[in-house]
C-alpha positions as CSV (number, residue, x, y, z in Angstrom):
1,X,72.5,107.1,231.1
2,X,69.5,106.6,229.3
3,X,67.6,103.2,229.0
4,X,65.5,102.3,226.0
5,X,63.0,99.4,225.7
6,X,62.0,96.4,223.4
7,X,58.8,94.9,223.0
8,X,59.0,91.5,221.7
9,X,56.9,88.3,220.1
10,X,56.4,85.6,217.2
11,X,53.4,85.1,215.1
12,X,52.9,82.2,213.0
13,X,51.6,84.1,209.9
14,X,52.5,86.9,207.8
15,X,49.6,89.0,207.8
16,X,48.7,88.4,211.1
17,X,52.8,90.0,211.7
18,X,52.4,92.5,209.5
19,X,49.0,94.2,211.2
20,X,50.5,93.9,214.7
21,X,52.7,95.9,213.6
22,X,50.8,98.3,212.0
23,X,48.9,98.2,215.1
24,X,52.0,99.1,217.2
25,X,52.9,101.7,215.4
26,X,49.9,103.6,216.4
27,X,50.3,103.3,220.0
28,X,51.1,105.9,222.4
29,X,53.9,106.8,223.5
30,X,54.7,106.2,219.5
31,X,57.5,103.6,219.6
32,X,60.9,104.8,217.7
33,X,60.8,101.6,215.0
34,X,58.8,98.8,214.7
35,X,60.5,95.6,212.7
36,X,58.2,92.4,210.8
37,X,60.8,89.3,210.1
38,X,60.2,85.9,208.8
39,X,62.2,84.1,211.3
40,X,65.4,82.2,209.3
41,X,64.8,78.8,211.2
42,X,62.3,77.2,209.2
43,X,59.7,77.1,211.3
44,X,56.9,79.6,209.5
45,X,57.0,82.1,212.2
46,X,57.6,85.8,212.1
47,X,59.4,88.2,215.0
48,X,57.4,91.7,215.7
49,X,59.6,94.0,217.5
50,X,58.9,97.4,218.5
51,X,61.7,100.1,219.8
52,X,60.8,103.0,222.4
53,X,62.9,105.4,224.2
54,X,60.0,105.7,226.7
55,X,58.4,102.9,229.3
56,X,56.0,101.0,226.2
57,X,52.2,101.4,227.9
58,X,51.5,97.8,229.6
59,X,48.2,98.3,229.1
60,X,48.3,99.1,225.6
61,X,50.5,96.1,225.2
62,X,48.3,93.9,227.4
63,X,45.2,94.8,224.6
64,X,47.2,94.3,221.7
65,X,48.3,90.9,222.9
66,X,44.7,90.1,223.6
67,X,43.4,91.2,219.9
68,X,46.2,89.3,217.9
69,X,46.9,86.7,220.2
70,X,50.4,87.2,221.0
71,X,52.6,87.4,224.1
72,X,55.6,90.6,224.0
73,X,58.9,89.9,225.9
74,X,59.9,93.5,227.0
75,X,62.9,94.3,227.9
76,X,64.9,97.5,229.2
77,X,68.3,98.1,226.8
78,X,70.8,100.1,228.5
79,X,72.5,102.7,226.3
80,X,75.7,101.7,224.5
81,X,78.2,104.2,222.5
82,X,78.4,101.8,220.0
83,X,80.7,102.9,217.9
84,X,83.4,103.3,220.9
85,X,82.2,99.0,221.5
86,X,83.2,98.8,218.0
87,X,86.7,100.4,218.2
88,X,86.9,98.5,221.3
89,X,86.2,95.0,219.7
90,X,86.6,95.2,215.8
91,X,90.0,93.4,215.0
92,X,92.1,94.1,211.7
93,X,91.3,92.7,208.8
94,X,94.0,90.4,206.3
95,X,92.8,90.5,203.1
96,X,95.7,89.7,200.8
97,X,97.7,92.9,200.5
98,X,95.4,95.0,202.3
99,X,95.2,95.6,205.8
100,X,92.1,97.2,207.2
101,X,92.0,98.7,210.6
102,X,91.2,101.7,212.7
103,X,93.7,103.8,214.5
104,X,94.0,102.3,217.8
105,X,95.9,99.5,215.6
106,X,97.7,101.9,213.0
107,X,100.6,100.3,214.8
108,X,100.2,96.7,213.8
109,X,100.2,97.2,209.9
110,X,102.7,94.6,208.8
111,X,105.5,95.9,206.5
112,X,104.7,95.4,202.7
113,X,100.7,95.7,203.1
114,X,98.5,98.0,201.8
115,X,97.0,99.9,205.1
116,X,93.1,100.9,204.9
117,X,92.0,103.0,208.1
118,X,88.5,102.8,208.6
119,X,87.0,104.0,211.8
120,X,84.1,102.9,213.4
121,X,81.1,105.3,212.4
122,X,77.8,105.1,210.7
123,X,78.5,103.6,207.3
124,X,78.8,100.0,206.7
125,X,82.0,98.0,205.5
126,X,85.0,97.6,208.3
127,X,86.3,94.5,206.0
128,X,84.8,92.3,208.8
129,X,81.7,91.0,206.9
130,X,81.9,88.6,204.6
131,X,81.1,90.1,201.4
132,X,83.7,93.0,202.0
133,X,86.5,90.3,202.4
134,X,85.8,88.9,199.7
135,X,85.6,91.9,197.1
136,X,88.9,92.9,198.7
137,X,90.4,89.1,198.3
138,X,88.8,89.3,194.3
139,X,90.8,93.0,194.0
140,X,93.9,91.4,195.3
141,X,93.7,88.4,193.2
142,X,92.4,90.6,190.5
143,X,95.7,92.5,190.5
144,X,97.5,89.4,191.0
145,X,96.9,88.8,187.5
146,X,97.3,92.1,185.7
147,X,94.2,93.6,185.1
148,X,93.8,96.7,184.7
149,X,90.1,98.4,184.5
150,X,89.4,101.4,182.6
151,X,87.6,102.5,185.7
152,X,85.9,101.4,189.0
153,X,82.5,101.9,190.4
154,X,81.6,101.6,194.1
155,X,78.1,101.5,194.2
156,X,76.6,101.1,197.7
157,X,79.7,101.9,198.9
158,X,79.6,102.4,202.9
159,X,82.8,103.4,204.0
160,X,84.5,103.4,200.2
161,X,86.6,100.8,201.5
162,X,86.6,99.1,198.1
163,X,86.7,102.1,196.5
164,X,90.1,102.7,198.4
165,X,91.3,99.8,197.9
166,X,90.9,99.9,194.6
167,X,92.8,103.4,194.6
168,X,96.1,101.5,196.3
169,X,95.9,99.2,192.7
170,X,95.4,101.1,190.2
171,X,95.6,104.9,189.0
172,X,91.8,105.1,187.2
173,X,89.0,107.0,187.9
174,X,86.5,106.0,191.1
175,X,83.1,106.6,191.8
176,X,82.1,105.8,195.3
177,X,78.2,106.0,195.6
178,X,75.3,105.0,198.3
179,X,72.1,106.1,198.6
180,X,72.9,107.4,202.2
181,X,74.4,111.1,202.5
182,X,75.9,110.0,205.8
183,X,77.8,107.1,204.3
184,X,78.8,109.5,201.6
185,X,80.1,112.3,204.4
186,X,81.9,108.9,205.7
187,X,83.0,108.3,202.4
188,X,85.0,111.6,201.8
189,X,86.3,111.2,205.1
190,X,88.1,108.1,204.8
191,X,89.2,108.8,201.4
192,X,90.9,111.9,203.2
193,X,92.0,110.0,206.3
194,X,93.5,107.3,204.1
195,X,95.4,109.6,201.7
196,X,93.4,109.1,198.6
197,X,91.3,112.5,198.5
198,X,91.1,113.8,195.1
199,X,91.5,110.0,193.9
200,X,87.8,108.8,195.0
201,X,84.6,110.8,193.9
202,X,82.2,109.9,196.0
203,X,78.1,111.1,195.2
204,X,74.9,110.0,196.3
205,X,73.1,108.6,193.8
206,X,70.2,105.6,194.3
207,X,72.0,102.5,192.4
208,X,74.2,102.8,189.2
């Protein structure tokens, strides 16, 4: 197994952030990402990260620490199959009628519920985050009431959980778009897994 690295630190000022990372990005070996943050806590300071799947150069780091004043935290980061961590830990979802879960719990759909197997892969929306509970909640409770749309857009759509749960409600047409072809693949595939192929068209497009 593999082990990749992390290079760490805080600066208290945007630009000073931004070119430490600029100046990261140029060292050798190259590292595989390099992230500038404003830290969420209040306090004014900003988190430059960089990535590498090789031992970072201590010396390099040493220099660039001397030039923009800043002290890296580096740490080793073991390889993880994250997506089997995810099957592993990801509970189902409750979200009105709709139940969203991934195979290993294709046994636990209560009777009555609308079941929505998503699997753990590269495309975001498992029902988990916020913001995907509660567009599912708002299509139950839009249901609820007896609307009806005309049609439904997904746009961003991840995993087209949305898209398919809007295909359990109603018998419209469904666009299901992202900006990612590998959410899109993902897309199609759940739409098949899930019974609702032919019911979902799912394109990449870059917004609406």
């Amino acid at each position: 197994m593999s082990t990749s690295y992390s290079a760490f630190t805080t600066i208290d000022n945007k630009p000073a952030a931004e070119a430490l990372g600029e100046a990261l990005e140029r060292m050798e070996p190259e590292p595989t990402g390099v992230g500038v943050f404003e830290m969420e806590d209040g306090s004014g300071l900003w988190e430059v990260a960089a990535y590498f799947i090789e031992t970072p150069d201590a010396a390099g780091l040493a220099l660039l620490e001397a030039m923009h004043g800043a002290r890296f935290v580096v740490s080793e980061i073991p390889e993880t199959d994250w997506v089997a961590k995810v099957k592993r830990d990801l509970a189902p979802v409750v979200a009105g009628r709709f139940f969203v879960h991934g195979s290993h719990d294709g046994d636990k759909v209560p009777a009555g519920a609308e079941p929505l197997l998503i699997e753990a892969a590269m495309a975001f929306g498992t029902g988990h985050h916020g913001t995907t509970l509660g567009c599912l909640q708002a299509l139950d409770h839009l249901a609820d009431a007896g609307f009806q749309p005309k049609s439904v857009a997904d746009i961003g759509c991840g995993t087209a959980v949305l898209a398919m749960g809007a295909a359990r409600l109603w018998d419209v047409r469904i666009i299901a778009s992202d900006i990612d072809e590998v959410a899109v693949d993902v897309a199609l595939a759940n739409a098949k897994a899930n019974g609702l192929e032919g019911r979902i068209e799912c394109v990449e497009a870059a917004g609406f």
